[in-house]
Each structure stands twice: as C-alpha cells, then as structure tokens.
C-alpha positions in Angstrom: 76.7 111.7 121.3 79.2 112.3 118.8 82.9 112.3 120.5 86.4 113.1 119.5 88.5 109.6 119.7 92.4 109.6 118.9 93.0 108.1 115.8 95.6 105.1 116.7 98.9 106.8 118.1 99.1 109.1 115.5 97.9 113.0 116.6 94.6 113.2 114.4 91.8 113.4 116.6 88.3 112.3 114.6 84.7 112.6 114.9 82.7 108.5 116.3 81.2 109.4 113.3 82.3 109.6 109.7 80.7 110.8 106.6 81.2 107.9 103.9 80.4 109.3 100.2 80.1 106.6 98.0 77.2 107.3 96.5 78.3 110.8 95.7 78.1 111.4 91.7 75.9 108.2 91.3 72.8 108.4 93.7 73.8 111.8 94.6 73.9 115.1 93.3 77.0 117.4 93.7 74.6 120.2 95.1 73.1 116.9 97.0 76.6 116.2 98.1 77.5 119.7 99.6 74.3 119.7 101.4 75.2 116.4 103.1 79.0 117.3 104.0 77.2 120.9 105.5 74.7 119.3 107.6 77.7 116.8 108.7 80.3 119.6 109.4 77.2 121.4 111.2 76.5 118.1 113.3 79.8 117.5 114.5 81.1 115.4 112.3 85.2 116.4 111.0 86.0 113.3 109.2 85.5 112.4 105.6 85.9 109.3 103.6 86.4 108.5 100.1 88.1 107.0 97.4 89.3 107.0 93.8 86.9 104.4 92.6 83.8 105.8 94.0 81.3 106.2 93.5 79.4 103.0 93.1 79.2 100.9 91.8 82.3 101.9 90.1 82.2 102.7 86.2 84.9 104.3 83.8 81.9 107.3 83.4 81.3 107.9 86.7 84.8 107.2 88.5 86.8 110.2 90.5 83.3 111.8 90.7 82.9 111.7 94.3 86.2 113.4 95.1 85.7 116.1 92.5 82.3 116.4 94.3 84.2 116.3 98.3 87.1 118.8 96.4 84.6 121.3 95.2 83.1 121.5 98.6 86.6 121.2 100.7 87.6 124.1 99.4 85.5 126.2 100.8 86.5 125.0 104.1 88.8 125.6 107.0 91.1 122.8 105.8 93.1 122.1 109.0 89.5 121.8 110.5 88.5 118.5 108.5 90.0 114.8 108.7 89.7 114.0 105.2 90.5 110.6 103.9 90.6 108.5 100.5 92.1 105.2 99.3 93.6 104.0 96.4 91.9 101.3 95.3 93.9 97.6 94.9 94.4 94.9 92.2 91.9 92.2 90.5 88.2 93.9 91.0 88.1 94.2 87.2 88.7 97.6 86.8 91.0 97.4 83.7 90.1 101.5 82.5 91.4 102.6 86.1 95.5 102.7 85.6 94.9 99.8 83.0 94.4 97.8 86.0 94.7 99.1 89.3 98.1 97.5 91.3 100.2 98.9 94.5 103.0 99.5 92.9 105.4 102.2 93.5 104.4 103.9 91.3 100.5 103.7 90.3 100.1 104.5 94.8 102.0 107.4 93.6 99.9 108.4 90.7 96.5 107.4 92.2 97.7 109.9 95.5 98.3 112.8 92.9 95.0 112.4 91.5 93.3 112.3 94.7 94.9 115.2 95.5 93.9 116.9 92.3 90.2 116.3 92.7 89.8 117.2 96.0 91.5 120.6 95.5 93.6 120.0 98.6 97.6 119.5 99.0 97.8 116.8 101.5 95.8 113.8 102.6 95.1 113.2 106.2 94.8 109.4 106.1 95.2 107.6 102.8 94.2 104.0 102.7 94.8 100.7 100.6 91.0 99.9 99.6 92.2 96.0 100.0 95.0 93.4 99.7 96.8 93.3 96.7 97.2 89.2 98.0 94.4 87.2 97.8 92.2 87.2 101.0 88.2 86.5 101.7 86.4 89.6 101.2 83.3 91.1 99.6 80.9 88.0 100.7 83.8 85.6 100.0 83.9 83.1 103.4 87.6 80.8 102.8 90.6 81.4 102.4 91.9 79.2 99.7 96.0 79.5 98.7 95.3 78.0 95.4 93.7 81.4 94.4 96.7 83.9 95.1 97.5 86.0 92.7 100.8 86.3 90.4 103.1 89.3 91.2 101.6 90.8 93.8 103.5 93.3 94.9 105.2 93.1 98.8 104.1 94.6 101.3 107.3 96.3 101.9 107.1 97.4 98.2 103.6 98.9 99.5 104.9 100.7 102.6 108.0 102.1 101.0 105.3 103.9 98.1 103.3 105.3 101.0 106.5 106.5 103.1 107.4 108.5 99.7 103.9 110.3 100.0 104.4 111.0 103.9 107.5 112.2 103.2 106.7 114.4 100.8 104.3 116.0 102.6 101.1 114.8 100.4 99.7 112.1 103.3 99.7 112.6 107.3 98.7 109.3 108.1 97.9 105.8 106.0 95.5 102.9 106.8 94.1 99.7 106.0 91.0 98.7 104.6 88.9 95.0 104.2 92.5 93.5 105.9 92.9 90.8 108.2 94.6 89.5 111.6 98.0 88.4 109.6 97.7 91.5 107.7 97.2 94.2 109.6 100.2 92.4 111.7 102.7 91.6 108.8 102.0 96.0 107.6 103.3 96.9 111.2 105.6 94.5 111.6 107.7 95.6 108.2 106.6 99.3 108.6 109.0 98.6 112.9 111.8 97.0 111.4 112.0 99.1 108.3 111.0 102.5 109.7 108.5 102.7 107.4 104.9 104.6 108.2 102.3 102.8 110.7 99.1 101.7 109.7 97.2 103.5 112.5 93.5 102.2 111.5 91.2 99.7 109.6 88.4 100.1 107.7 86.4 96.9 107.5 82.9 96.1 107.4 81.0 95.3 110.8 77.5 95.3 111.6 74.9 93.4 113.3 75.0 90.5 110.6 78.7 90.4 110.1 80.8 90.9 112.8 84.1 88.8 111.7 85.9 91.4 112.8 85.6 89.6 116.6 87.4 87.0 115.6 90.8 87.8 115.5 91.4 91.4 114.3 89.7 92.7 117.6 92.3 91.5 119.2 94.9 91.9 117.3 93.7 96.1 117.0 93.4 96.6 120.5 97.1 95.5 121.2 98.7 97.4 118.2 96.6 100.6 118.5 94.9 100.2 115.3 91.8 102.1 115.1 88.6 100.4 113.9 86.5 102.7 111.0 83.2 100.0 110.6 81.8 100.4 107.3 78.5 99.2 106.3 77.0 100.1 109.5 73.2 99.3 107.9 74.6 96.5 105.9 73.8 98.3 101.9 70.4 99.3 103.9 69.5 96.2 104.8 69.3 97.1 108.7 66.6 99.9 107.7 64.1 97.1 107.9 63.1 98.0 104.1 63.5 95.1 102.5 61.3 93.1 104.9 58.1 94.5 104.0 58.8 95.3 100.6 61.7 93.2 99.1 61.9 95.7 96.2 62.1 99.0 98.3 64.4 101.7 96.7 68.0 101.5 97.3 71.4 100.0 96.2 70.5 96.3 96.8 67.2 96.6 94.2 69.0 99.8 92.1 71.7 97.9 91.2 72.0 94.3 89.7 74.6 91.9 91.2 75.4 94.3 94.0 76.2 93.7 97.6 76.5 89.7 97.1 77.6 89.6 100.7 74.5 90.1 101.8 72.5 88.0 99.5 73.4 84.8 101.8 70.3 82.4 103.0 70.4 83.1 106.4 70.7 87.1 105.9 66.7 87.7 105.7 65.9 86.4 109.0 68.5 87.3 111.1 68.0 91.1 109.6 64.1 90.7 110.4 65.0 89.3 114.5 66.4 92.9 114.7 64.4 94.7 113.0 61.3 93.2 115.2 63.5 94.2 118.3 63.7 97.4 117.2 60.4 98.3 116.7 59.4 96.4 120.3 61.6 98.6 121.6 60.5 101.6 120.7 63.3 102.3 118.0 63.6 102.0 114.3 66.0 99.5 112.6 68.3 102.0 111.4 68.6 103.4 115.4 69.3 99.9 117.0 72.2 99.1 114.3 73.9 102.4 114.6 73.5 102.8 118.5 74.5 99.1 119.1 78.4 99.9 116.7 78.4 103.1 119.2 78.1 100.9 122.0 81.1 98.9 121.1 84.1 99.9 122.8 86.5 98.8 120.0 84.4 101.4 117.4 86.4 103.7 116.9 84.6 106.2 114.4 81.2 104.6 111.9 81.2 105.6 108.2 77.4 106.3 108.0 76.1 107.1 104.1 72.8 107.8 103.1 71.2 109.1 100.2 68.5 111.9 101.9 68.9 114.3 104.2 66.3 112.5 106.2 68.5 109.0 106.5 71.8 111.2 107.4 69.7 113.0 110.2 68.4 109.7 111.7 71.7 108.0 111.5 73.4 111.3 112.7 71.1 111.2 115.9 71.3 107.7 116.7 74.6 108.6 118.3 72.6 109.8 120.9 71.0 106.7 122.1 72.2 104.8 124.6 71.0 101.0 124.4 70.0 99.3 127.6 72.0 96.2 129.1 68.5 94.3 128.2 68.5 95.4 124.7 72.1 94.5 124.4 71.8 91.1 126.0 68.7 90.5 123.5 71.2 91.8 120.2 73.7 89.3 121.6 70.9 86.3 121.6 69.6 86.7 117.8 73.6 86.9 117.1 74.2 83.4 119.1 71.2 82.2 116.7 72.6 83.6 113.6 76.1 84.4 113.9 77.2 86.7 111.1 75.0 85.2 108.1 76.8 88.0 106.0 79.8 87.2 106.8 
C-alpha cells in the first residue's frame, strides 16, 4: 500500500511512491500529463519529480517542457498539499544550448532554481536536487572509476552547498538532495554541509532495480547511518522489467523509440537475467512489471519509487503493485537469479 515515510530528518513527509515525469512533453501530452498527475494525486501519491532537462531524451526544442507541463497543472492545486521536486541538471552530458553548458556554479544553481520556479508557476521548491556530480564518477552504464578522466574546474562541493544554502535561505528550496552520487559523495556533501552549517542532503536519487542494485554496496550503508533517504529511479529498468522486449525485441518504448538510449542496459548479460524474472513472475502468478515494483517496496531501505509510464494503464499497474506483498519464497527465489547475475546493468 502506498505509505507516508519521513523524508531524511528533514519535516517533509512523502508518498513510497513518486510520480517521475520524464517523458512529459516528449512521449507525453500536456493534457496526457494532467491526467497522469490527477490519477496520481487521486491514488495517494503527494510527491513529484522533475527536472530542467527533461524531458527525454533531452533536446534544445523540447527542454523545460516537462515543468511547464507539472507548472500548468500545480497550479491548480492545493500547493502545501504536494512534495514537488526538480534538479538542476550537472556538467559534461553535452548539453552546450542549456546555460552554454550546464555547471554548479554559484551562479547557473541560481539561475537554473529561478527557472524552475518559473515553469512550474510555484514560489518555492520542496526538494531541489543536483541531477549528478560535477566530478567525474561511474554513472549512466559506466562500471570504473578511473582518476585519469576527472574533469578541469569542477567546481567544490562547498562552492555547491553554499549556492543551494542561498536558495534555502531565500525561501525558494525547503529541502536539497542528491542524485546518481556515491558512498564518498554523499559523505563528503554532509560532512562540509556539518562543519560549514550549510543545508543537508536529506535523500538520494539513484537508480536500483532488480538488474542493478549497486546501491548495496556501500551507499546502503552509508544512508542508513546518515539518514539519507533512498528515491530508486528506474524501477522497470527503461521498461525492460515489463517482460516486452523478451518476446518482441522491438516492442514500443524508450529502448526501441530512441537510438543510443539507455546504454546501461544494453550490457550482455542484461537479456537473461531480465528473462529469469520475468519467467518468475509469470510462474507466480504476477506480471513482470508487479514482481519489480513489489520486490523495491519490499526493501526496507526504499524509501519512496519514481514509477513513470506512458499510459494510464502502465501507471495503474505500477500504482497497484504497492499492494502486493511478495512471499519469503518468492523473495528467496529473486535473491537466487541475483546470486547468478548480479547486477548485469550495473
């Protein structure tokens, strides 16, 4: 079922699920959109999450569309009634016609927050994330971490946090985050933000699913003791866990729709470890979509799951899988196809 969970320390109290948008103003509508966020809101769901660069995959003629779309629909709300967040999107994704090049300085985290703000027709932010490092880390199907690849002037983190206290200050954000971070780095933002007084990170959006799960290793730990909240994107891994592609590789959907997209899960082992559960589903009873969303609800360490979908049929199946509860059987059997494929998207 879907519960209320704390949000780190800080006092915002979210929904275990979360409406992600990302294919808002792309694959969606903006009367598509509002149907979406209503059937959400309707469902129990109070939290929301964007970001500038969406949707995707992110173009100059299609970027800020998604918040316009959210902003629209927000404010017709009860605002104090929604957990809305966003994030400003980092360097080096080649993104040269967003800010010239999107960086975390003082100043573009400032600019990027007032344009946020701007499209979704709202005066404050409830969490505003930092999409990823500005340093160069092992993300978005990238495996090693290789100090021969970091990047020149990248701003400090203390330059980052001192940005974001000006916008909490100010009144503009309640609450900031992390996104696609890691064990040093989640540690190194609170470590500054105690010592300097600065705002705590109180979550982390990474991905985590049934075929990438990295986020055990390390940051689970490191979460639990610093009361960081875990939002798990990619909960169907780009669709992948809806069992689609297995019986027809060129199903509909963001993996076949768009060239070059979701490398991450393009890795050799990926098709058979996402075929082991989607064969367990259906022995079971369930579809594919049902095991992968039930077994994230399962997890104690879950805080909320960004679920997306593109229908109004996907959002109600992945809206009721938060009903299910998985049996110690099922669960034991998830954990066996993981010791025999651990996290091939990983």
């Amino acid at each position: 079922m879907i519960r209320r969970v704390q949000l780190g320390s800080s006092a915002l109290q979210v929904s275990s699920l979360c409406l992600g948008t990302m294919t808002f103003g792309e694959q969606n509508t903006e009367a598509e959109a509002h149907s979406q966020l209503d059937y959400a809101l309707a469902n129990g769901i109070n939290f929301i999450d964007t970001a500038e660069m969406y949707p995707v995959p992110a173009k100059a003629g299609t970027q800020g569309l998604t918040e316009q779309y959210v902003g629209s629909w927000l404010k017709r709300q009860a605002r104090a009634e929604i957990v809305l967040a966003t994030k400003v999107a980092g360097p080096n994704r080649g993104m040269e016609w967003l800010r010239g090049g999107p960086q975390f300085t003082r100043a573009q985290i400032i600019a990027a927050c007032d344009d946020s703000l701007r499209r979704l027709q709202t005066d404050y932010i409830d969490l505003y994330q930092l999409h990823w490092p500005a340093r160069h880390v092992p993300m978005f199907g990238q495996s090693y971490y290789e100090p021969s690849q970091e990047y020149t002037d990248t701003p400090s983190v203390y330059e980052q946090l001192a940005a974001l206290d000006t916008l909490v200050s100010a009144g503009k954000v309640r609450y900031i985050g992390l996104s696609n971070e890691t064990p040093w780095g989640v540690s190194e933002f609170l470590r500054l933000a105690r010592s300097e007084n600065l705002p705590i990170a109180h979550s982390l959006q990474n991905v985590y699913n049934l075929i990438n799960r990295t986020y055990d290793y390390g940051l689970c730990e490191t979460c639990h003791r610093e009361q960081v909240s875990l939002l798990a994107y990619s909960p169907l891994a780009f669709g992948l866990l809806s069992g689609k592609y297995v019986s027809d590789p060129q199903a509909a959907g963001r993996m076949t729709q768009f060239a070059n997209f979701g490398v991450r899960y393009l890795k050799p082992a990926v098709p058979a470890a996402v075929a082991a559960y989607r064969d367990l589903a259906l022995a079971h009873g369930l579809s594919p979509s049902q095991l992968a969303l039930a077994w994230l609800h399962s997890r104690w360490y879950v805080a909320s799951t960004i679920i997306g979908a593109t229908s109004m049929a996907q959002l109600s199946e992945n809206i009721g899988a938060s009903a299910l509860t998985l049996s110690e059987e099922l669960i034991a059997a998830i954990e066996e196809i993981h010791r025999q494929s651990p996290s091939p998207a990983q």
